[in-house]
C-alpha positions as CSV (number, residue, x, y, z in Angstrom):
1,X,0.0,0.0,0.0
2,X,1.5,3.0,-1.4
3,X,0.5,6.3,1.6
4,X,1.4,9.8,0.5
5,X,2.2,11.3,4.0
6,X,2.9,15.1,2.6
7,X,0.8,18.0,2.6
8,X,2.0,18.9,-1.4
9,X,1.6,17.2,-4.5
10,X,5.6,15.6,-5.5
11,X,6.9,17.8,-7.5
12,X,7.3,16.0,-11.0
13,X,5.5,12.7,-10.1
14,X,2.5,11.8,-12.0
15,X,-0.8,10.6,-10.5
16,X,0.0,7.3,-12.8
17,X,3.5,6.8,-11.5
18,X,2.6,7.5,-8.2
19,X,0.0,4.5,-8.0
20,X,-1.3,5.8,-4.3
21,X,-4.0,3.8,-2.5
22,X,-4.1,7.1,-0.7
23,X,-2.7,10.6,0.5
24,X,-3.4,11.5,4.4
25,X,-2.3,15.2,3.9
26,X,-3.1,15.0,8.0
27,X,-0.1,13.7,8.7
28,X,1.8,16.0,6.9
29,X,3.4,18.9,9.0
30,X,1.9,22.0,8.9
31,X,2.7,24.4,6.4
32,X,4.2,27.1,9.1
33,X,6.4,23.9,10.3
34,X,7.5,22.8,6.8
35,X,8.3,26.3,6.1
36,X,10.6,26.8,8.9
37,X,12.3,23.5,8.6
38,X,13.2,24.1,5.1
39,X,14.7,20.9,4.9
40,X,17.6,22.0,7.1
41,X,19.7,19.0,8.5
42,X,20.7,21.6,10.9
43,X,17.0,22.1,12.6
44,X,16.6,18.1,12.2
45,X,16.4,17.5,15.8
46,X,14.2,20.2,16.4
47,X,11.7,19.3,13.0
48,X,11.6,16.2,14.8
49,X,10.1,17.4,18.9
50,X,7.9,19.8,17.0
51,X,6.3,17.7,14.2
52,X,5.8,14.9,16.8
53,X,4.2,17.7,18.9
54,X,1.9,18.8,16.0
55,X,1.3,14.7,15.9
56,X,-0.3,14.0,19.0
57,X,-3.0,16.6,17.9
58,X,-3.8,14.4,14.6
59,X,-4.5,11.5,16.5
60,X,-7.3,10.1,14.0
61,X,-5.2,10.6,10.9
62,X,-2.2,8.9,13.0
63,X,-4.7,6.3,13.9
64,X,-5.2,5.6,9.8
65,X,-1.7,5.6,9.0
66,X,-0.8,3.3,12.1
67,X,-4.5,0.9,11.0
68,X,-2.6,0.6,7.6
69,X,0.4,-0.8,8.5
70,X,-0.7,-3.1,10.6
71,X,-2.8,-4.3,7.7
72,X,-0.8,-4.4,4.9
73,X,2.7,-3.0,4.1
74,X,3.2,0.5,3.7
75,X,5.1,2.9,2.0
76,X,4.9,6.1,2.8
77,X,5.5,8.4,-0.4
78,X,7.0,12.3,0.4
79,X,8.1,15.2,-1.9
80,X,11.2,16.0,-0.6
81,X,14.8,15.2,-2.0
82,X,16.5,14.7,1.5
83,X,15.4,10.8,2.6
84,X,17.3,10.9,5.9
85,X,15.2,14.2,7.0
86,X,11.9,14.3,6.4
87,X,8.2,13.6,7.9
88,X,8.2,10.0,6.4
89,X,11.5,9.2,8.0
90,X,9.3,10.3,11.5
91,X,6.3,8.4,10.9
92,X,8.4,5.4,10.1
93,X,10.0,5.6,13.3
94,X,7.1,5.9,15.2
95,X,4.7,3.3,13.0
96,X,8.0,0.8,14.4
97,X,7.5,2.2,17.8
98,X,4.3,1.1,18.1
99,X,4.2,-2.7,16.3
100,X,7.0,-3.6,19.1
């Protein structure tokens, strides 16, 4: 199962090549948080405590995402060019948290 976890379209990604079962822009990070991380391995850490933060106020889009995995495999599909710092590389971590 194919989950877009971002709150923006990919840039350059078709609907076709994306093949998404489906796109929880709830789980994304807020546009005033996205904007000030910028993608800044420097403000990792901090992207990190404040997007989980914003998290335990989407509790019912969490709960989708976390139903999902259980269920089937998931991968979660993001926009940005950086794969070590970004919301998917969060949700992954805490997805794993919680199946242990």
């Amino acid at each position: 199962m194919r989950i877009l976890v971002d709150r923006l379209w990919p840039r350059g990604l078709t609907k076709e090549r994306a093949a998404l079962n489906l796109w929880l822009k709830d789980v994304a990070p807020s546009t005033e948080l996205r904007k000030w991380f910028g993608h800044d391995p420097a403000k990792w850490k901090q992207f990190q405590v404040r997007y989980r933060k914003e998290l335990r106020e989407k509790k019912d889009a969490l709960a989708v995402l976390s139903q999902k995995s259980e269920a089937h495999t998931v991968t979660l599909v993001y926009g940005a060019r950086d794969e070590e710092h970004n919301e998917a590389v969060v949700l992954k971590g805490i997805l794993e948290g919680r199946k242990r």
